[in-house]
mmCIF file of the N, C-alpha and C atoms, coordinates in Angstrom:
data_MODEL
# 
_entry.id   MODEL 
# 
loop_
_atom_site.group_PDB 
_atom_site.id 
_atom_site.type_symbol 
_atom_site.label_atom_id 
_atom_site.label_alt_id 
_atom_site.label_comp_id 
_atom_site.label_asym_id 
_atom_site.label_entity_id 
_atom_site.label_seq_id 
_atom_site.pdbx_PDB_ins_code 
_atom_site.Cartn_x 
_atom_site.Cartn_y 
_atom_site.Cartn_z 
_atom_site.occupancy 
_atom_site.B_iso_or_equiv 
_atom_site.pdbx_formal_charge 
_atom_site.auth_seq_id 
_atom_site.auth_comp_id 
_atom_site.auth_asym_id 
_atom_site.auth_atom_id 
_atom_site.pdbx_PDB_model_num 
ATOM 1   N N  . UNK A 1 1  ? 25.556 -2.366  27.119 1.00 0.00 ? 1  UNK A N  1 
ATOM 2   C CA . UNK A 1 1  ? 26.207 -3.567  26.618 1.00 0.00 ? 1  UNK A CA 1 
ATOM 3   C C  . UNK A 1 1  ? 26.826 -3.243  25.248 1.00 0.00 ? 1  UNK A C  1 
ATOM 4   N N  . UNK A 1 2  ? 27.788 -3.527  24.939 1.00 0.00 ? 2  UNK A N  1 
ATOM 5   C CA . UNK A 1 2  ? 28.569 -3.517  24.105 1.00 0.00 ? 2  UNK A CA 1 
ATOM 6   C C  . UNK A 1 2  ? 28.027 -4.017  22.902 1.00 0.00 ? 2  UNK A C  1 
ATOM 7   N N  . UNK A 1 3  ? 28.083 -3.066  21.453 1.00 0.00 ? 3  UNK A N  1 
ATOM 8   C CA . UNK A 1 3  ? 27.344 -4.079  19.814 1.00 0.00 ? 3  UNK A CA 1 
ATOM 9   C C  . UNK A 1 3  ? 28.552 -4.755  19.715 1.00 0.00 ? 3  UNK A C  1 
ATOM 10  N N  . UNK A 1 4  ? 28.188 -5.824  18.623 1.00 0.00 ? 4  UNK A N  1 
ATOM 11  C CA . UNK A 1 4  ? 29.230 -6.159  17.727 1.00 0.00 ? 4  UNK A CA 1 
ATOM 12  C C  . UNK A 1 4  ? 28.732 -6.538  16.482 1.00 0.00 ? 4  UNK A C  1 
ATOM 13  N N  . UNK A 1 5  ? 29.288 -6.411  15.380 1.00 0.00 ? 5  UNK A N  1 
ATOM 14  C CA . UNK A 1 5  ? 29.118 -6.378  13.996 1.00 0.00 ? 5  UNK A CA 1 
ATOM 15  C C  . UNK A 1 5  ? 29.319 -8.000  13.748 1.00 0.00 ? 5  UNK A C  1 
ATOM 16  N N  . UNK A 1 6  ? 27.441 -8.270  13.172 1.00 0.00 ? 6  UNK A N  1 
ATOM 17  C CA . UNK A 1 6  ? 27.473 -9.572  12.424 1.00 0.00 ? 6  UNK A CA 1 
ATOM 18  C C  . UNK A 1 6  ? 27.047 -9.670  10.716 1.00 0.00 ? 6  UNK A C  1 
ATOM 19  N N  . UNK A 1 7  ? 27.705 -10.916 10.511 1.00 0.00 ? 7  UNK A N  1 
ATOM 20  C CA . UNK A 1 7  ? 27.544 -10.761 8.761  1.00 0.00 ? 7  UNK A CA 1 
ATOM 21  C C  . UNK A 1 7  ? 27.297 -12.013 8.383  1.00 0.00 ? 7  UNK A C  1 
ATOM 22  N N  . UNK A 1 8  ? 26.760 -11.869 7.915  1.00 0.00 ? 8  UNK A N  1 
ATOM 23  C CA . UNK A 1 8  ? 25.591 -12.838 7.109  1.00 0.00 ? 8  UNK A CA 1 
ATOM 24  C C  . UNK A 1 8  ? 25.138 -12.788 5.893  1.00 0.00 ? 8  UNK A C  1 
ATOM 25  N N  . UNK A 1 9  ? 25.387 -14.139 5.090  1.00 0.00 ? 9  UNK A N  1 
ATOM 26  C CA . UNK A 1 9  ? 24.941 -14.039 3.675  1.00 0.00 ? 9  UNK A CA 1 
ATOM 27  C C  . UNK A 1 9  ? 23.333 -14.909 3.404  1.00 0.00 ? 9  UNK A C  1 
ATOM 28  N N  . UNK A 1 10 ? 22.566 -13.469 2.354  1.00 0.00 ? 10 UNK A N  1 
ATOM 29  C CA . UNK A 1 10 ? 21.072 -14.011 2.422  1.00 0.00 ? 10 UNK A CA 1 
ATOM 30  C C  . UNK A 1 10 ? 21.387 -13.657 0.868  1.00 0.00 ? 10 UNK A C  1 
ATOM 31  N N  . UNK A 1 11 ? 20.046 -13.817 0.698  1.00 0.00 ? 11 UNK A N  1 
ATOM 32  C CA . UNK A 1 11 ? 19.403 -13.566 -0.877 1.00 0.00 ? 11 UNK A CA 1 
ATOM 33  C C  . UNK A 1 11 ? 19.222 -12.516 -0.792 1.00 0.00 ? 11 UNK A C  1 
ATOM 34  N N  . UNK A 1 12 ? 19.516 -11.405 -1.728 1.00 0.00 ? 12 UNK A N  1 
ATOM 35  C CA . UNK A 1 12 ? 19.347 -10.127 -1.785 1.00 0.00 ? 12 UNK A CA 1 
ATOM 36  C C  . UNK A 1 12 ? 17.891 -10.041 -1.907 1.00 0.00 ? 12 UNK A C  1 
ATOM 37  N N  . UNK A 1 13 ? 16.928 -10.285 -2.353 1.00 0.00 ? 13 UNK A N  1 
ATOM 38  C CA . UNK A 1 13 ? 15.734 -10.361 -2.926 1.00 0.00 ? 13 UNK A CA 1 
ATOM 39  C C  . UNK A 1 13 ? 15.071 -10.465 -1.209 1.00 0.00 ? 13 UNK A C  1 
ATOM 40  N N  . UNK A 1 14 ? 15.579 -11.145 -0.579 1.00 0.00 ? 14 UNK A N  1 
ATOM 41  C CA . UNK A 1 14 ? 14.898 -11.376 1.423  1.00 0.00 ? 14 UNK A CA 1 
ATOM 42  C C  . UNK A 1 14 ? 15.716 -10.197 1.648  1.00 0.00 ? 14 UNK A C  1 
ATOM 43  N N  . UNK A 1 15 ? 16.950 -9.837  1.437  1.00 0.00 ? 15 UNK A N  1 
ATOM 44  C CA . UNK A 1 15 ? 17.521 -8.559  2.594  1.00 0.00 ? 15 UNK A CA 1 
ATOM 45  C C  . UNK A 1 15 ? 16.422 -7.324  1.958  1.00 0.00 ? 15 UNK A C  1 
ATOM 46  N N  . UNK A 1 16 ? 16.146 -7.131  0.585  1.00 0.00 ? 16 UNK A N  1 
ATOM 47  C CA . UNK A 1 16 ? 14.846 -6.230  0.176  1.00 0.00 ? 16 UNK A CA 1 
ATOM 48  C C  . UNK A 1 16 ? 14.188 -5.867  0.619  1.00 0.00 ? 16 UNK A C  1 
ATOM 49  N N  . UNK A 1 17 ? 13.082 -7.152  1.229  1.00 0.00 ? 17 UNK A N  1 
ATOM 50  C CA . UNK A 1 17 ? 11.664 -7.570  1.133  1.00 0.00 ? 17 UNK A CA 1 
ATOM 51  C C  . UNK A 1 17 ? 11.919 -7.160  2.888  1.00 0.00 ? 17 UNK A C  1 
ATOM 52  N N  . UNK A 1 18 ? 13.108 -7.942  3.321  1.00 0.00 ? 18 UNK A N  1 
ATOM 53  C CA . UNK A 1 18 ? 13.041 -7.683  4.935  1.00 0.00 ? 18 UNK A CA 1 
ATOM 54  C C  . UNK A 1 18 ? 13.302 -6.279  5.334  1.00 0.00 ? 18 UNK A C  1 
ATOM 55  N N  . UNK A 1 19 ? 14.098 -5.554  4.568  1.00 0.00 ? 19 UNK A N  1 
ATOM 56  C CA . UNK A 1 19 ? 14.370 -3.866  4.693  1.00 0.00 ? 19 UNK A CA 1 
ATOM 57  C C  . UNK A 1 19 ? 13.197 -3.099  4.517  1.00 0.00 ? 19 UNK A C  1 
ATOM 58  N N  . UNK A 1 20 ? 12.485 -3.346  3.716  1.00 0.00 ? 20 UNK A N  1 
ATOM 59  C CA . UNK A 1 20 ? 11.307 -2.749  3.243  1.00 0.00 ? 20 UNK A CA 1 
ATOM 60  C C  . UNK A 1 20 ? 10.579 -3.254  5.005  1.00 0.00 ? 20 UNK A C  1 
ATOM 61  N N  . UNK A 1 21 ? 10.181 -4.257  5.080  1.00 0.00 ? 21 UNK A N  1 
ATOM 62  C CA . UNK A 1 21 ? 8.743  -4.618  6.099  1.00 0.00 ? 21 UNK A CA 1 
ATOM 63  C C  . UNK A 1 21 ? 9.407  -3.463  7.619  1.00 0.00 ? 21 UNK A C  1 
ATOM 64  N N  . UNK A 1 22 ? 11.162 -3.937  7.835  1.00 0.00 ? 22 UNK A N  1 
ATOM 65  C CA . UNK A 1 22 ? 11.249 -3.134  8.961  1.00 0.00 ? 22 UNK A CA 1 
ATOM 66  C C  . UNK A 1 22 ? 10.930 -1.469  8.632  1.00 0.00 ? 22 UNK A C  1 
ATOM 67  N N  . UNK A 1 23 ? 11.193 -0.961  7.882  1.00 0.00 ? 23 UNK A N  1 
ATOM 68  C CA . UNK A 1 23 ? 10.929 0.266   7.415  1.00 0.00 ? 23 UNK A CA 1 
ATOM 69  C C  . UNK A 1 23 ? 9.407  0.636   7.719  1.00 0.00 ? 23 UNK A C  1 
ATOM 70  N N  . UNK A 1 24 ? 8.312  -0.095  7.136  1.00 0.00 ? 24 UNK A N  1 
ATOM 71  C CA . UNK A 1 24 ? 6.884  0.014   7.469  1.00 0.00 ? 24 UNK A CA 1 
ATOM 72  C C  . UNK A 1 24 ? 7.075  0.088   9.166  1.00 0.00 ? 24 UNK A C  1 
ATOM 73  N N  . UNK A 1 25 ? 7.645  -0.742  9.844  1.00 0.00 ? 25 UNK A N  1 
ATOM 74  C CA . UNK A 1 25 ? 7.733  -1.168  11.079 1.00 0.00 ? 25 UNK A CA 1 
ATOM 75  C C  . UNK A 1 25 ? 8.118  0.405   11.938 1.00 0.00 ? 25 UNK A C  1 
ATOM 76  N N  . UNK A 1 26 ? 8.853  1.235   11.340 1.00 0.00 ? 26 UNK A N  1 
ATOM 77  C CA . UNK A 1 26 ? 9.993  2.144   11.794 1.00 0.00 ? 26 UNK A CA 1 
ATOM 78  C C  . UNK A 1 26 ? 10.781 1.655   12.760 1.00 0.00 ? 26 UNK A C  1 
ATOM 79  N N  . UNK A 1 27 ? 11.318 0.449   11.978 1.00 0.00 ? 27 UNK A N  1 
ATOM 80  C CA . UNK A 1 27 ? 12.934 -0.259  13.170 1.00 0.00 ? 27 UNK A CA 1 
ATOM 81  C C  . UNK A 1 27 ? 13.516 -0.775  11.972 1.00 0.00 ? 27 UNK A C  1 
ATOM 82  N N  . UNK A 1 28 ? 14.649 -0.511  12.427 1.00 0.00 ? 28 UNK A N  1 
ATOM 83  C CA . UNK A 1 28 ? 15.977 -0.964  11.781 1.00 0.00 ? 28 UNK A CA 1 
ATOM 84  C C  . UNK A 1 28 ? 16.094 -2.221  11.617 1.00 0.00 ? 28 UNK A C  1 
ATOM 85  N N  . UNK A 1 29 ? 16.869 -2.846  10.376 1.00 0.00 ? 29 UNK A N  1 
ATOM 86  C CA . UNK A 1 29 ? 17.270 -4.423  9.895  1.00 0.00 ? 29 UNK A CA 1 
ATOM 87  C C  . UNK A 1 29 ? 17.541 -4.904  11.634 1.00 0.00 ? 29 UNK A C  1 
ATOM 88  N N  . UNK A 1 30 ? 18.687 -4.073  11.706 1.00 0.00 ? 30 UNK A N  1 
ATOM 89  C CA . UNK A 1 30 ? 19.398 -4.696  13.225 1.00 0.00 ? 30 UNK A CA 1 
ATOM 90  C C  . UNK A 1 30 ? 18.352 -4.972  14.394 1.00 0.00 ? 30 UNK A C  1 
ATOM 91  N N  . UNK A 1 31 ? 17.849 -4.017  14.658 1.00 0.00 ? 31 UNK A N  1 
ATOM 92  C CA . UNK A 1 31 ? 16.551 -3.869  16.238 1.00 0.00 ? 31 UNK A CA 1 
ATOM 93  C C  . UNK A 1 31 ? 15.324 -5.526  15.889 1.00 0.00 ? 31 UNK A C  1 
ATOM 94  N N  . UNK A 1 32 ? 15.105 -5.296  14.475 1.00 0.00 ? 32 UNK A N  1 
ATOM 95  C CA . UNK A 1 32 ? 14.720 -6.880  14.469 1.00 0.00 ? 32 UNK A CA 1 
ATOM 96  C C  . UNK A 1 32 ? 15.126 -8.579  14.568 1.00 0.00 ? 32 UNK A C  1 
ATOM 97  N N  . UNK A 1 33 ? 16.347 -8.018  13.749 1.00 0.00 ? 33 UNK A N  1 
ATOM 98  C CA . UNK A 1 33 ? 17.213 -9.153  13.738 1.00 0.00 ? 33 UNK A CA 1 
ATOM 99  C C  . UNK A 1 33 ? 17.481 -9.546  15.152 1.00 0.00 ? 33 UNK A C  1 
ATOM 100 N N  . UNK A 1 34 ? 17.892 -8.464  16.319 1.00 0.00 ? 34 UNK A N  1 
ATOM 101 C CA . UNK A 1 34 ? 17.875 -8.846  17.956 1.00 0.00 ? 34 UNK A CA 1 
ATOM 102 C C  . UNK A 1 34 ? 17.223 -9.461  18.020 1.00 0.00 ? 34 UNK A C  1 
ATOM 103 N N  . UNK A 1 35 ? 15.698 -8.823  18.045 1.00 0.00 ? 35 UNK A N  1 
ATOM 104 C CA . UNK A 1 35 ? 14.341 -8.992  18.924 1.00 0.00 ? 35 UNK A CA 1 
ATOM 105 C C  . UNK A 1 35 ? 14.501 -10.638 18.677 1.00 0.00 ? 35 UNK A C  1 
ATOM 106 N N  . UNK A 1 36 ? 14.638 -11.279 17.270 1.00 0.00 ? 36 UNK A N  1 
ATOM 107 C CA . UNK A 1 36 ? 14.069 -12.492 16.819 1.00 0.00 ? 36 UNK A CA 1 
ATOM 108 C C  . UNK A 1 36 ? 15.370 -13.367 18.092 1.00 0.00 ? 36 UNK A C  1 
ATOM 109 N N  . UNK A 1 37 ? 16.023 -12.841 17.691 1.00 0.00 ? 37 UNK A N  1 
ATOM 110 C CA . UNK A 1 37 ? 17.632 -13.778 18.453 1.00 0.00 ? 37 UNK A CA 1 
ATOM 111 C C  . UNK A 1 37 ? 17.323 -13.744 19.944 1.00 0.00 ? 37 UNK A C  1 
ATOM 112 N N  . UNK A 1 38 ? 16.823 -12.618 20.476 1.00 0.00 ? 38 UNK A N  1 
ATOM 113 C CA . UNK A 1 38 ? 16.486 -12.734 21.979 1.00 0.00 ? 38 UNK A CA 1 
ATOM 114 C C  . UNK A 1 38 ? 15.210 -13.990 21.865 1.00 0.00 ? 38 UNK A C  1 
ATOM 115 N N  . UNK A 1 39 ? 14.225 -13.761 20.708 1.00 0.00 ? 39 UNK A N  1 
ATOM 116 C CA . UNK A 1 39 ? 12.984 -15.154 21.574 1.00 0.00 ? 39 UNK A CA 1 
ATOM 117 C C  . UNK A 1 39 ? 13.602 -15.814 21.432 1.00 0.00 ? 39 UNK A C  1 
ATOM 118 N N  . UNK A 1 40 ? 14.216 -16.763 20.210 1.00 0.00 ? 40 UNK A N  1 
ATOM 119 C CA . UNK A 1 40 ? 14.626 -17.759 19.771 1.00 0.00 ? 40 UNK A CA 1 
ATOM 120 C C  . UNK A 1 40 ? 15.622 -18.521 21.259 1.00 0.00 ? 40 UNK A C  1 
ATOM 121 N N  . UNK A 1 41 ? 16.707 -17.693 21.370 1.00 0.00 ? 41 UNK A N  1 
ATOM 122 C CA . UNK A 1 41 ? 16.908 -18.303 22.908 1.00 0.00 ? 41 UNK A CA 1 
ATOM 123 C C  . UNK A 1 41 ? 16.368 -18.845 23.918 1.00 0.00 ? 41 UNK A C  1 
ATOM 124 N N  . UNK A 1 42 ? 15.447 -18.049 24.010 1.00 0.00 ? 42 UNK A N  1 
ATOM 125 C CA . UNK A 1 42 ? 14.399 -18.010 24.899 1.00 0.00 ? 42 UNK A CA 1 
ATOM 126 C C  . UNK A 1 42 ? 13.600 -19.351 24.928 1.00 0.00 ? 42 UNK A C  1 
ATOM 127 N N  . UNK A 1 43 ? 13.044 -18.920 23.810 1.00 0.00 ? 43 UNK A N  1 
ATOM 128 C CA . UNK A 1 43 ? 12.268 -20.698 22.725 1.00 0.00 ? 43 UNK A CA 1 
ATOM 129 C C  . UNK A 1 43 ? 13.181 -21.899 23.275 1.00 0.00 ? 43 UNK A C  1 
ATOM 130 N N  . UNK A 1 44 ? 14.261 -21.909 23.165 1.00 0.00 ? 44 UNK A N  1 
ATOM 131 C CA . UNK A 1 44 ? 15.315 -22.780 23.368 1.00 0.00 ? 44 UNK A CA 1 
ATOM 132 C C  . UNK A 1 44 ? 15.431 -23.359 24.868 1.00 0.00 ? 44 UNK A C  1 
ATOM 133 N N  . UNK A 1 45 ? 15.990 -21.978 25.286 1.00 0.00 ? 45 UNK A N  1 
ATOM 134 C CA . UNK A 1 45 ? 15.826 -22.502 27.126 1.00 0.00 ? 45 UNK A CA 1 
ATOM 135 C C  . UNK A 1 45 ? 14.424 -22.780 27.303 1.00 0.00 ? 45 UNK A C  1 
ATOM 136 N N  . UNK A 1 46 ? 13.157 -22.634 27.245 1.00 0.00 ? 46 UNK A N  1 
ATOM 137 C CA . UNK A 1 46 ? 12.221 -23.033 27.514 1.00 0.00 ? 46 UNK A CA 1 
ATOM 138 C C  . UNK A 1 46 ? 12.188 -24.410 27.540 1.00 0.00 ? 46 UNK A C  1 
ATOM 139 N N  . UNK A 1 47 ? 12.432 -24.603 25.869 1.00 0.00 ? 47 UNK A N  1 
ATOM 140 C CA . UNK A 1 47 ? 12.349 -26.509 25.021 1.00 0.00 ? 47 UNK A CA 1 
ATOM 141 C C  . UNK A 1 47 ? 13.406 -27.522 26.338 1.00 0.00 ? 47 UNK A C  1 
ATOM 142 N N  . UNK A 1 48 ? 14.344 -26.416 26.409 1.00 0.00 ? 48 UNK A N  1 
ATOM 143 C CA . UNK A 1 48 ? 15.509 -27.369 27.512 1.00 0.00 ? 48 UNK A CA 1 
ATOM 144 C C  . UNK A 1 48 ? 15.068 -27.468 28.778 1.00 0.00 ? 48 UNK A C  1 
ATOM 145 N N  . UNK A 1 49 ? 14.556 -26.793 29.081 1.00 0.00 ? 49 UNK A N  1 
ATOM 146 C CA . UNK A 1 49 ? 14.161 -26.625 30.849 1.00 0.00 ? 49 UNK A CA 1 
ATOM 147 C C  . UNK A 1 49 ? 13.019 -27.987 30.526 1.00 0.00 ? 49 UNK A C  1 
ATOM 148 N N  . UNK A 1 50 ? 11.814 -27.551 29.344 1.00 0.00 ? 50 UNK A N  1 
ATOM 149 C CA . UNK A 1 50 ? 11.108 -28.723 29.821 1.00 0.00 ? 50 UNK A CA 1 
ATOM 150 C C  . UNK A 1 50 ? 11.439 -30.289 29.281 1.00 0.00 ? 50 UNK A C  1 
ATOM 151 N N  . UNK A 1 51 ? 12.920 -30.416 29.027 1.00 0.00 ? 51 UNK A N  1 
ATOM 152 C CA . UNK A 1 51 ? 13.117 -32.086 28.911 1.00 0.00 ? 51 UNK A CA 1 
ATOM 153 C C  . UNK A 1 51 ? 13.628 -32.320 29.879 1.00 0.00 ? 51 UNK A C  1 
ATOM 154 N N  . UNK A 1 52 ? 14.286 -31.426 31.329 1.00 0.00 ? 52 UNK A N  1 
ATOM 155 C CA . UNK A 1 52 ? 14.683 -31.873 31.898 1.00 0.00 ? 52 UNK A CA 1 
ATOM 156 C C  . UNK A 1 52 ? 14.005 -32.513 33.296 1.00 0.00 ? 52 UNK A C  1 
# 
């Protein structure tokens, strides 16, 4: 599947703190930033499936 380049403005002081934790992690800003965007969907269709 094809990347594409996203941009986003944070507090430098969180892009830090978040560079640093993935680093402990050995994964990249990006490989987390996915992971969270894949549950969060997920979270979502779940919440939707069960109002319907």
């Amino acid at each position: 599947m094809a990347k594409i380049e996203l941009r986003l403005k944070i507090e430098e002081s969180v892009r830090d703190e978040f560079k640093a934790a993935c680093a402990l992690n050995r994964k990249t800003m990006s490989e987390i930033i996915e992971e969270y965007m894949k549950g969060y969907v997920e979270q979502t269709n779940q919440q939707r499936q069960k109002k319907e």
